[in-house]
N, C-alpha and C positions, 0 to 999 in steps of 0.2 A: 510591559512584559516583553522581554527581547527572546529571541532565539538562539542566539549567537551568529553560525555558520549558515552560510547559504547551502542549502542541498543543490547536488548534479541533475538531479531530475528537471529542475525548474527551468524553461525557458521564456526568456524575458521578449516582452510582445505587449501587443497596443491592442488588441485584441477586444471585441465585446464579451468574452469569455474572460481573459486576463482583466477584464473590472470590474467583473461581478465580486459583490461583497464575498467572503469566504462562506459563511451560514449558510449563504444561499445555496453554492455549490457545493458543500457538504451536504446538504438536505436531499439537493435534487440527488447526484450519487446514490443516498443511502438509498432513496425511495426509489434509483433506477435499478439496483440492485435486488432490493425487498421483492420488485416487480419481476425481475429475469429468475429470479428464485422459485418465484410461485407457478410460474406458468408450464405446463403440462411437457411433459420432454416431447411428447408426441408430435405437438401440435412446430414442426422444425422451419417452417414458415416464419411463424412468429422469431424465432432466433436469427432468422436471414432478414426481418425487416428493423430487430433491435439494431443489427450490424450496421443496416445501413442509418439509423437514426446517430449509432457514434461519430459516424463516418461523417455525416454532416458539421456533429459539432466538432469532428479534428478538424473539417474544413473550416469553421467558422472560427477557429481558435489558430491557424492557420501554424498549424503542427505538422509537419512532413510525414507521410506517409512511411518511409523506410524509420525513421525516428521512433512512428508510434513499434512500429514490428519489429525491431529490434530491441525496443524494452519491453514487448511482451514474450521474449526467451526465458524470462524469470520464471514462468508456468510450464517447464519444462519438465522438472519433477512428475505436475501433476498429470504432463501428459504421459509421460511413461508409465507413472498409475491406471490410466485411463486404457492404454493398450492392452495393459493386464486383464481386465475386465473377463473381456471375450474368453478367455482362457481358463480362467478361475473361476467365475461362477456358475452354479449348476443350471440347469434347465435346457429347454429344448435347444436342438442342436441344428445351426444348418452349413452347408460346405462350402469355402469360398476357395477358389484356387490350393487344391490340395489339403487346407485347413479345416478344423471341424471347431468350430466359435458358437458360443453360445445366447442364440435369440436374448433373454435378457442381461447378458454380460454386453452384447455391445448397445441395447439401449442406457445402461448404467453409463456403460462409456462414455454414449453420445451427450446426455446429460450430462456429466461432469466435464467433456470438454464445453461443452458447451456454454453453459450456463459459466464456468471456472473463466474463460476465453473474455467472456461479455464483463464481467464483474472485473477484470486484471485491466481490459483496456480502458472501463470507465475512470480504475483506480489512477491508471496512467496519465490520463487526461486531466483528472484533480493536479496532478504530481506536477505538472509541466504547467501549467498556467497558475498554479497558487505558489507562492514563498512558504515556507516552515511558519515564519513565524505570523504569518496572515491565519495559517492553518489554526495554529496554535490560539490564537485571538478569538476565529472562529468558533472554535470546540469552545470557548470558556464563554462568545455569544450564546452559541445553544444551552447553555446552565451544566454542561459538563461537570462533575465534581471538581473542585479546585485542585484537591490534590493528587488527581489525575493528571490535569493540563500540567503544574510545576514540576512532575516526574518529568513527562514527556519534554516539557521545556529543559531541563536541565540533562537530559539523556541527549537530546541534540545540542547544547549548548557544548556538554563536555566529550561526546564520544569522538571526538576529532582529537583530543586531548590525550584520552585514553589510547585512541591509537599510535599516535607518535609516540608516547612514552613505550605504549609496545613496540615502536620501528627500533628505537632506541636502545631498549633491550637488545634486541636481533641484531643491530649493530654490534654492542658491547661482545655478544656469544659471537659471534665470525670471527672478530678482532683476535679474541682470544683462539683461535685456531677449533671452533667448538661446529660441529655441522651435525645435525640431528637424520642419523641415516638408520636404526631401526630401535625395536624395544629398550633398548642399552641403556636408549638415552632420554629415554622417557621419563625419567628420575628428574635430569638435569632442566626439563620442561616444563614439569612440576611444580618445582622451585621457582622458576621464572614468570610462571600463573599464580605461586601462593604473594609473591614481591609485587607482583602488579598487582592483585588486591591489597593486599596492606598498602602501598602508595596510594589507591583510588578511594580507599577508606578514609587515609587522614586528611586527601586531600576534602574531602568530605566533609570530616569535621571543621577544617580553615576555612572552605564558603561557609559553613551554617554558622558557624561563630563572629565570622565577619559580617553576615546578614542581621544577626542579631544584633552586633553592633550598630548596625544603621538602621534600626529601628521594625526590623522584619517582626509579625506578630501571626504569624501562620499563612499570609494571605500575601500574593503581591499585585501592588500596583498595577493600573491598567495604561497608561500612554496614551494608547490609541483607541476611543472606543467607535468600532465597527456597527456602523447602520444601513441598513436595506430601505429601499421604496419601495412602494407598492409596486412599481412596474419595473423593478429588478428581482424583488420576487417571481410575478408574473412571467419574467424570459428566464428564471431559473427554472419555474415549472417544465416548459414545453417539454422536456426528453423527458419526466415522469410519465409528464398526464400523457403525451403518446404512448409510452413502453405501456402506460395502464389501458389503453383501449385495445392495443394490440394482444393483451394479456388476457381481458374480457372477451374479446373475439375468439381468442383460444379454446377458450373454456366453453363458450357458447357453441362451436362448431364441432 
């Protein structure tokens, strides 16, 4: 089972983190995630020692610093979200520099930056040391439903695909002296989103018919099948089973 296109995310390293089997580091993520989730917004220690447990594995994976923090701008959104807070929610009120913010708006805040911050750099960290299609291999180790992983394979296989033929378009409309400058032309855009589905449909129909010709029966082949040791498990745990004492400590304290 192939991916097609390499993702930009991924940086290529010799890393003890670029070896680990994919499973593994799917697993450890979701459970480092599952753990920054659960743990009490209060308790803001615990969020400044997950930080530094990432920070070790970008060391260890030997990720640049500026690299990690410039693909964590993608949570920009949610921080804008997260400013909101203080403003919009009811409840006690106290004054900061002119401002009147509300006592549980910026705990909401701080939890969704918070915990939002932790879960984006872990996701980053997956992104940059695993390829798409190790990824991809991975989720079908864990017993992922099949016809999950083959959407997903075949979403990155052709969404590079679907792009170009989108550039292509945008090409054809400029050629023709065509520039989309307000409502007008929104007609003319329309059309050029209903042509690019009908193109990504039939092309659709010409893989699964050509699959079928070569013997596809709902399920595809595996190539490569991905296995774990017990002591690649074991170094995949460590950033759970920490985030998980740190997370009990929370709660106990």
């Amino acid at each position: 089972m192939g991916a097609g296109h390499a993702h930009t995310l991924y940086r290529h390293g010799h890393s003890p983190v670029h070896a680990l089997p994919p499973h593994c580091k799917l697993t450890a993520v979701f459970c480092f995630v599952l753990v920054v989730v659960s743990t009490p917004r209060e308790a803001v220690w615990a969020f400044a020692l997950y930080a530094v447990l990432l920070a070790a594995v970008t060391r260890v994976a030997r990720i640049p610093a500026g690299v990690l923090l410039r693909r964590l701008l993608i949570e920009i959104p949610f921080v804008a979200f997260a400013f909101l807070m203080p403003f919009v929610v009811p409840g006690d009120q106290v004054h900061f520099l002119g401002l009147s913010l509300s006592v549980p708006g910026l705990w909401g805040a701080w939890n969704v930056l918070a915990k939002g911050t932790l879960g984006v750099a872990a996701s980053v960290i997956l992104a940059s040391t695993t390829e798409l299609r190790s990824l991809l291999l991975g989720l079908q180790r864990l017993r992922l439903p099949p016809m999950l992983v083959q959407i997903a394979s075949f979403m990155i296989r052709y969404g590079d695909v679907i792009t170009d033929e989108m550039r292509r378009m945008s090409v054809a409309r400029r050629s023709r002296g065509f520039e989309a400058r307000g409502v007008r032309h929104w007609g003319v855009l329309a059309k050029s989103a209903g042509a690019l589905f009908i193109r990504s449909y039939e092309r659709g129909e010409r893989v699964h018919l050509a699959m079928v010709s070569r013997g596809y029966a709902g399920t595809m082949p595996v190539i490569d099948d991905v296995t774990a040791s017990r002591a690649q498990w074991t170094y995949a745990a460590a950033l759970p089973v920490s985030a998980l004492a740190v997370c009990l400590l929370g709660w106990t304290l």
